[in-house]
C-alpha positions, 0 to 999 in steps of 0.5 A: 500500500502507497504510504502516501495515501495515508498521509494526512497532510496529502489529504489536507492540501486535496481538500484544500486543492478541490474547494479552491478549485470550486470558488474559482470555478464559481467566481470565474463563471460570475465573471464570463456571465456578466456580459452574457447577463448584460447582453441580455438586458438584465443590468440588475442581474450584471450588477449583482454578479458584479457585485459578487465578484467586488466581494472577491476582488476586496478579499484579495485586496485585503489579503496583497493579491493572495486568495486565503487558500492559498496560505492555507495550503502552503501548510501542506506542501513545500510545493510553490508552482503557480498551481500548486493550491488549486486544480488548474492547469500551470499556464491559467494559474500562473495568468489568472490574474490577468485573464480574469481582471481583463474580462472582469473589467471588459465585463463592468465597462459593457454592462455600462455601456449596455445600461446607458443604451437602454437609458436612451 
C-alpha cells in the first residue's frame, strides 16, 4: 500500500486543492456571465454578479493579491508552482490574474455601456 495515501497532510492540501478549485470555478463563471447577463438586458442581474465578484476582488485586496487558500495550503506542501493550491492547469494559474481582471473589467465597462443604451 502507497504510504502516501495515508498521509494526512496529502489529504489536507486535496481538500484544500478541490474547494479552491470550486470558488474559482464559481467566481470565474460570475465573471464570463456578466456580459452574457448584460447582453441580455438584465443590468440588475450584471450588477449583482458584479457585485459578487467586488466581494472577491476586496478579499484579495485585503489579503496583497493572495486568495486565503492559498496560505492555507502552503501548510501542506513545500510545493510553490503557480498551481500548486488549486486544480488548474500551470499556464491559467500562473495568468489568472490577468485573464480574469481583463474580462472582469471588459465585463463592468459593457454592462455600462449596455445600461446607458437602454437609458436612451
Amino acid at each position: 500500500m502507497d504510504a502516501s495515501r495515508n498521509d494526512p497532510a496529502i489529504a489536507a492540501l486535496r481538500i484544500v486543492k478541490i474547494v479552491h478549485t470550486l470558488v474559482w470555478a464559481l467566481f470565474a463563471g460570475c465573471i464570463v456571465a456578466i456580459p452574457i447577463v448584460a447582453w441580455r438586458r438584465n443590468i440588475d442581474g450584471a450588477l449583482a454578479l458584479i457585485a459578487i465578484v467586488g466581494i472577491e476582488v476586496l478579499v484579495l485586496v485585503v489579503n496583497r493579491l493572495r486568495c486565503p487558500l492559498t496560505g492555507i495550503a502552503a501548510r501542506y506542501t513545500a510545493d510553490r508552482r503557480d498551481n500548486f493550491d488549486i486544480f488548474l492547469p500551470l499556464w491559467l494559474a500562473r495568468y489568472n490574474k490577468h485573464i480574469f481582471g481583463a474580462l472582469f473589467a471588459g465585463g463592468i465597462l459593457y454592462t455600462a455601456i449596455i445600461w446607458r443604451v437602454m437609458r436612451g
